[in-house]
Phi, psi and omega in degrees: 000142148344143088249154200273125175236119168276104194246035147160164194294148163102165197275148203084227158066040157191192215185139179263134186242161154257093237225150176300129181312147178274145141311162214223086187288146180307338170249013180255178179201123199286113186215131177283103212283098176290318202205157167228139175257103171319128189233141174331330157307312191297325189254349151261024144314273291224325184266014173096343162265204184044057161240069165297344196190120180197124359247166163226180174277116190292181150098142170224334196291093193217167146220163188181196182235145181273156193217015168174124189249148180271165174352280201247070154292318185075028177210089168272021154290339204247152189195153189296150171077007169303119190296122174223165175263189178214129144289195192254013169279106210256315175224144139227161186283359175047349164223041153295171189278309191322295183310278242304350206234335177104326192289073164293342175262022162266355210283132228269283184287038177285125132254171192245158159288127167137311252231261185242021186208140150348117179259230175253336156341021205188157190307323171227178221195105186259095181213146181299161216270323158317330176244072166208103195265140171273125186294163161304147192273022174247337160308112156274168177300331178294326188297327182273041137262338167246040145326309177309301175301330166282323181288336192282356188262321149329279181328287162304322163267358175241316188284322164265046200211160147265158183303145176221067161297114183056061186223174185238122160256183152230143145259131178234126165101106178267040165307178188295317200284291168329324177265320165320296193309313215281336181289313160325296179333304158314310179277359194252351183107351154304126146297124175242141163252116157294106222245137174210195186261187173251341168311320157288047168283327167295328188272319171359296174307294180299347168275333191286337129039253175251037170084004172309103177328314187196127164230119154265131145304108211267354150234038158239344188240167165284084173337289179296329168285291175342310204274332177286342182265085138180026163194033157089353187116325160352286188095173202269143201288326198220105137290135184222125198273160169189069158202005186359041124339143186289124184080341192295312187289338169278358158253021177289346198307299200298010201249006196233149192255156163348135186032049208261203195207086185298142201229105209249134196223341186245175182242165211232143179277308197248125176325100201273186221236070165309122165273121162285318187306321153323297148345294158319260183345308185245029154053073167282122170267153156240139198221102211264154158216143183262140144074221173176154181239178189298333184294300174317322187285329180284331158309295184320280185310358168293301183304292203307327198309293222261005162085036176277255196310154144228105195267338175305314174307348176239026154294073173325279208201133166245140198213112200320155172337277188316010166228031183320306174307279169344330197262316179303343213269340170258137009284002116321351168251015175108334189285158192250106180242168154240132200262133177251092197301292139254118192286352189282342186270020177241032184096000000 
């Protein structure tokens, strides 16, 4: 079969390869991989980091049709050629206090695909039978590639949040996770504001869209003046960063009111510089959230389902496998794509 393989350390180094199809292990379930959404790990694999593991098959962001359940899966909810998503867990030790609890991306001995396990980049995809969701039958398939991002968006605002029912939020960053956030939010009963640069005027345009209340440019307005004129002088209940830009987060204080609550949802290259006294003072949480657990996912496709997300509006650009390079080269500009491994399977 294809698959995009980081076949050695350092920058550059992968290549779509032909590499032997995986077995269909008795607890596992064999799925033929319709689309993958190029995620930001992926391109710094590709840029010489996370060289955790080489080699492997790069993508964790995927959907496709099973296309083979093992003996003892154990999930007779699921049947071959059912259109499905995938977490992102290739192993846990299952007897941490964490699995136990469902918080798999907290489990010490986790591995993930794309990462530290063979990922999704490729014509099939071998993942335990516990991380496999059937998509809604109104979700496509291209769209159900990004199920991983809407659950990372799920986590952070409903699982690591308190309700923000009638509350005023901000997003700083309209990237695919950013605008998945500001729509969870939305659905949670927020008024949301969305914060980008003026270079994200398309995606700006495209949250406002899909129903996104208010998006400013942060370099023509003033955020923090924004956000106190639509909340009485107040400031925003919740911040939730996801752009993890240089400088953003030490400016977030003033855009948050009194005992508010910052939400770190991106990872950051260069380490920003926190006042804590700040912090303090004004009696602020900082609140980091990783990832996402099985509850996210089953939230998410709830949302997606029932017409909450319009996850297609954080859709850049879509593109056949074989042009994996063009597609890394717009998520370096910010574009969210998805690579379409097989077109046939969505009809």
């Amino acid at each position: 079969m294809r698959a995009l393989v980081k076949y050695a350390s350092g920058a550059g180094n992968v290549a779509l390869r032909e590499v032997e199809r995986p077995a269909c292990g008795s607890e596992q379930i064999l799925i033929k991989i319709a689309a993958v959404a190029i995620c930001g790990t992926d391109r710094a694999a590709v840029e010489g980091g996370h060289d955790y593991l080489i080699p492997r098959t790069l993508g964790h962001e995927a959907s496709g049709v099973i296309a083979e359940i093992g003996a003892a899966a154990n999930r007779p909810d699921l049947a071959v050629g059912d259109r499905v998503t995938v977490e992102t867990d290739a192993y846990l030790c299952m007897t941490c206090v964490y699995c136990k609890q469902e918080e798999f991306h907290r489990c010490r001995n986790r591995r993930g695909i794309g990462t530290t396990a063979d990922g999704a980049l490729a014509d099939y995809l071998v993942i335990p039978a516990r991380a496999v969701h059937r998509l809604p039958d109104n979700v496509p398939l291209l769209a159900g590639a990004l199920t991983e991002p809407v659950a990372i968006s799920v986590h952070a605002v409903i699982e690591r949040s308190p309700s923000l029912a009638g509350e005023v939020v901000v997003v700083v960053g309209p990237g695919a996770v950013g605008q998945l956030c500001a729509q969870v939010a939305r659905a949670a009963g927020a008024t949301v504001v969305l914060a980008g640069r003026s270079r994200h005027a398309g995606q700006l345009a495209r949250a406002r869209e899909a129903g996104i209340h208010y998006t400013v440019d942060t370099e023509t307005q003033d955020l923090a003046e924004f956000v106190r004129g639509i909340t009485g002088g107040y400031g925003a209940h919740s911040v939730y960063e996801c752009s993890g830009g240089p400088g953003v987060l030490e400016g977030i204080g003033p855009v948050l009111r009194k005992g508010g609550r910052i939400v770190l949802v991106a990872f950051y290259r260069t380490p920003p510089q926190v006042d804590v006294d700040y912090l303090i003072q004004n009696e602020l949480e900082l609140v980091g959230s990783r990832g996402k657990k099985p509850s996210s996912f089953r939230t998410a496709l709830r949302l997606m389902g029932e017409g909450f997300i319009d996850v297609e509006s954080a859709i850049g650009a879509a593109l056949p496998l074989d042009e994996w390079e063009q597609g890394l080269a717009l998520v370096s500009q910010g574009v969210k794509v998805v690579l379409r491994v097989d077109d046939t399977l969505d009809g």
